[in-house]
C-alpha positions as CSV (number, residue, x, y, z in Angstrom):
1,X,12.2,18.5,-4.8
2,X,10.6,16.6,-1.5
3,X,7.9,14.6,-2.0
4,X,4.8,16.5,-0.2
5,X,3.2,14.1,2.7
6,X,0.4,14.9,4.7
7,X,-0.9,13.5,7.9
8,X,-3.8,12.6,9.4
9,X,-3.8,11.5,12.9
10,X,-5.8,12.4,16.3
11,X,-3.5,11.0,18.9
12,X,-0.8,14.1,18.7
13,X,2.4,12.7,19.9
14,X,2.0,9.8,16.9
15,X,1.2,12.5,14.5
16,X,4.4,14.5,15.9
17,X,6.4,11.2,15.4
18,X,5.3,10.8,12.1
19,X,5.9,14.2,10.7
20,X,9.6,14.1,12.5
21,X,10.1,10.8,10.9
22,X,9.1,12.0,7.4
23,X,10.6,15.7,7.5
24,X,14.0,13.9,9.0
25,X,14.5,12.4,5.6
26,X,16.5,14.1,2.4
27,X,12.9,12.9,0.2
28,X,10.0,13.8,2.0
29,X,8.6,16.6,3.7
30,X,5.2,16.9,5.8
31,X,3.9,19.7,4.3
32,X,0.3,19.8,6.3
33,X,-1.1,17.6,10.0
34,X,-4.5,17.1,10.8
35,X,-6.4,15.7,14.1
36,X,-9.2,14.6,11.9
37,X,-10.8,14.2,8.5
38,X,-13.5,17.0,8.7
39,X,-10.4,19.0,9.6
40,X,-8.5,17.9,6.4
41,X,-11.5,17.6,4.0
42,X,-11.5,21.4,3.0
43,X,-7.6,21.7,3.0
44,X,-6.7,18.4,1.1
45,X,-7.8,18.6,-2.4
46,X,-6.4,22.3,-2.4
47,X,-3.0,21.4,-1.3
48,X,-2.9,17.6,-3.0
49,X,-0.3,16.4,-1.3
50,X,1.5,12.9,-3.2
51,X,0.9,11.0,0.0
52,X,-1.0,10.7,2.7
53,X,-0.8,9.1,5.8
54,X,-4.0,8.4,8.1
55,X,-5.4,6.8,10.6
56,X,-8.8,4.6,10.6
57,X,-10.3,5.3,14.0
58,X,-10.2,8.9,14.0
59,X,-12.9,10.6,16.2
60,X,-15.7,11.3,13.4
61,X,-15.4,10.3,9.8
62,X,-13.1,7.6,10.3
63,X,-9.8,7.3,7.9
64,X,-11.3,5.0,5.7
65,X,-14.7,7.5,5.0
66,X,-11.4,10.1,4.9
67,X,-10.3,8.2,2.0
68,X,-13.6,7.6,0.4
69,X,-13.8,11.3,0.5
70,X,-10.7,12.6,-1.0
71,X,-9.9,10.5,-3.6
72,X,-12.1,11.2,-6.1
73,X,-10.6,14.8,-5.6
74,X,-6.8,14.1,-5.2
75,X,-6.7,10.9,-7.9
76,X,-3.2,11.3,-7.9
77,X,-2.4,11.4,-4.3
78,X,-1.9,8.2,-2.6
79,X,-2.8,7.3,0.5
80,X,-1.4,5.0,3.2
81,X,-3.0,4.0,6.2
82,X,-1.4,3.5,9.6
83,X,-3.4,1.7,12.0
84,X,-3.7,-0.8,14.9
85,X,-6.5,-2.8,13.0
86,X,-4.8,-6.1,11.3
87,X,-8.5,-7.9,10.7
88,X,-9.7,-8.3,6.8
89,X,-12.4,-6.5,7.0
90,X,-10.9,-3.1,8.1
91,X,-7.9,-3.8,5.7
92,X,-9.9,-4.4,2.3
93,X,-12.5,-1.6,3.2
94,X,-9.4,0.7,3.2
95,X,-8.4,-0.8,0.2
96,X,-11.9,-0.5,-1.4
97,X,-12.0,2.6,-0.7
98,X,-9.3,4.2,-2.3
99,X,-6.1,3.0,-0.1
100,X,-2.7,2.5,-1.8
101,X,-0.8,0.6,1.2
102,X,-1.9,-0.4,4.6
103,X,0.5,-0.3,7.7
104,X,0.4,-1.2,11.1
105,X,1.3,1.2,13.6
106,X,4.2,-0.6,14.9
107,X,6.0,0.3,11.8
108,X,9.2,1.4,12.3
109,X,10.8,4.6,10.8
110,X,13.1,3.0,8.5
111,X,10.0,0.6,7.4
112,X,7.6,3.6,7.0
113,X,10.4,5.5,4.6
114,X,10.8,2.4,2.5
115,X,6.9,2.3,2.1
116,X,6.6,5.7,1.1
117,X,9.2,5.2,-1.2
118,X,7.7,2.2,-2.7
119,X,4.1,4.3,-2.9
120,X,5.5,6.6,-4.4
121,X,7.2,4.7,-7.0
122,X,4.0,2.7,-7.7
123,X,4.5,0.2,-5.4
124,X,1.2,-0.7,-2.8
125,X,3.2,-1.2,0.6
126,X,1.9,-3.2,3.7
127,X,3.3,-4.7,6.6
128,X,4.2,-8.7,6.4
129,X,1.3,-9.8,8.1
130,X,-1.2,-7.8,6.2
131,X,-0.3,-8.9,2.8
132,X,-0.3,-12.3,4.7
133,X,-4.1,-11.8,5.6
134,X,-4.5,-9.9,2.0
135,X,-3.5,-13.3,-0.1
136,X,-5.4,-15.7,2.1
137,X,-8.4,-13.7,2.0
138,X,-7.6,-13.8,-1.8
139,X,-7.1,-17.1,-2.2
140,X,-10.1,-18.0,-0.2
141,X,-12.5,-15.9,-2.2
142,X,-11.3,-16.3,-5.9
143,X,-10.2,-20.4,-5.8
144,X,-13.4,-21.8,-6.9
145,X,-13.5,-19.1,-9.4
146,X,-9.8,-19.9,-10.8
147,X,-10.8,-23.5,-10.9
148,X,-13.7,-23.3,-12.7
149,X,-12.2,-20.4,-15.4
150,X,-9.9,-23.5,-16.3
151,X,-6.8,-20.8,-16.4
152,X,-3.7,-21.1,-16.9
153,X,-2.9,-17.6,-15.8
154,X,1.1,-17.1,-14.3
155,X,2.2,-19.9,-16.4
156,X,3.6,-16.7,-19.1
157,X,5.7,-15.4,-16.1
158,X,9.5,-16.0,-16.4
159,X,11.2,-17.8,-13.7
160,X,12.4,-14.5,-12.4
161,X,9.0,-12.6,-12.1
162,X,7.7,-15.7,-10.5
163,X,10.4,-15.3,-7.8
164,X,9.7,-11.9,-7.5
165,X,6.0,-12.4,-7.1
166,X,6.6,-15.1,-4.2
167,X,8.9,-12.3,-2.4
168,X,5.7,-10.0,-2.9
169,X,3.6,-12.6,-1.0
170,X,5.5,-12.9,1.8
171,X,5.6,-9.0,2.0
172,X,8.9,-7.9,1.4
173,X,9.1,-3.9,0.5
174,X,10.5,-3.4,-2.8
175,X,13.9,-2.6,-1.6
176,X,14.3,-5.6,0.2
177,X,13.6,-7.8,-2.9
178,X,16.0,-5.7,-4.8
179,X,18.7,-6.7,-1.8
180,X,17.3,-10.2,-1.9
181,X,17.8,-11.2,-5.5
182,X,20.6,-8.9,-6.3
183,X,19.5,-6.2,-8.5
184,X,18.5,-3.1,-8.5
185,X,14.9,-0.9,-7.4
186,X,14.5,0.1,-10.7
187,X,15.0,-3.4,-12.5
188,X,12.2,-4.7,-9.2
189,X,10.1,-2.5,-10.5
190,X,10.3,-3.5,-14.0
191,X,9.8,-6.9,-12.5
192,X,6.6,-5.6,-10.7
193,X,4.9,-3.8,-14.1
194,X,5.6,-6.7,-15.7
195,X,3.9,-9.0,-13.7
196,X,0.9,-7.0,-13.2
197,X,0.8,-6.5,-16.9
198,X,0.5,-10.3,-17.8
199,X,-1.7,-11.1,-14.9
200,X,-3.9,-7.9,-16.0
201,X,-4.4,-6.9,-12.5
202,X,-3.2,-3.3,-10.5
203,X,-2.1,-4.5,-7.2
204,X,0.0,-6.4,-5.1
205,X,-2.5,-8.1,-3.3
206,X,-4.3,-9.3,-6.4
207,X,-1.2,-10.2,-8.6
208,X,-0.8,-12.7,-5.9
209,X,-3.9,-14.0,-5.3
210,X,-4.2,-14.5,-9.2
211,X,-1.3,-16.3,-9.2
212,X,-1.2,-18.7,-6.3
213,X,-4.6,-19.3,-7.2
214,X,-4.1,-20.5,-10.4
215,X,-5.2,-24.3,-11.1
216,X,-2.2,-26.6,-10.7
């Protein structure tokens, strides 16, 4: 069975784009688009969707009040922004809000399957330069903290997870650490549980703050 995706997205030939994209695939299927949140708000939670795709500056309740909306309703839906917005604060308001992955527009179609693959399998997808912007902001925010705690946390990962964790930093999907080291998406994502496990955290972006912010 497909894995349902819906879209939200004003600008119609983007939203078009994306539902092609998604409905060309053998694993997904766009089961529902939308020109606006206030237009998906009283269809959503009904039709719960696994993903969802949106944009933040919709015309209205922006994506990220979208979000902040449905959520709580559709816990186990995950939803994926697609945007032109690459600044921190945009990107961990999304994230605050409810957000699973965070991509840029740009994306392209092979990039946006492998991310809702890797959403779908758990995984909390975003584009290079995002997770870029998401560990410094990290690192700049929770240093003083990690140096003061006196811990020694990421010292318990094996060579391996630590390897894995640097590919996650630099913001390779899931598949492409799987090509990377060798092995296979299913043994990346043992990696993944692992590691978020022994650094007691429930993200990408915070698994690898904790650990490159660790005192030396």
């Amino acid at each position: 069975m497909s894995v349902t995706v819906a879209i939200i997205e004003d600008d119609a030939p983007n939203r078009e784009i994306w539902a092609e994209w998604v409905n060309r695939s053998q694993e997904f299927e766009c089961v529902k688009q939308f020109g606006s949140v206030e237009a998906a708000l009283p269809v959503l939670p009904e039709l719960q969707p696994r993903i969802v795709l949106s944009d933040i500056n919709l015309p209205g309740l922006s994506g990220i009040e979208g979000v902040r909306k449905l959520k709580p309703l559709m816990p186990n839906t995950q939803f994926v922004m697609l945007t032109v917005y690459e600044d921190a604060d945009h990107i961990f308001e999304a994230l605050a809000a409810g957000a699973t992955g965070y991509m840029l527009k740009d994306t392209k179609r092979s990039q946006l399957l492998e991310a809702l693959k890797e959403v779908h399998a758990g995984g909390s997808p975003m584009s290079a330069n995002i997770a870029r912007k998401v560990v410094q902001s990290f690192q700049h925010h929770t240093a003083q903290a990690a140096a003061a705690s006196g811990s020694a946390e990421g010292e318990n990962l094996s060579p391996r997870e630590r390897e894995v964790l640097e590919l996650l930093a630099q913001g390779l999907l899931y598949k492409e650490i799987s090509e990377k080291l060798g092995v296979s998406l299913p043994t990346v994502n043992t990696y993944i549980r692992r590691i978020y496990e022994k650094l007691q955290v429930r993200s990408r972006a915070q698994a690898v703050a904790r650990y490159t912010t660790r005192p030396k």
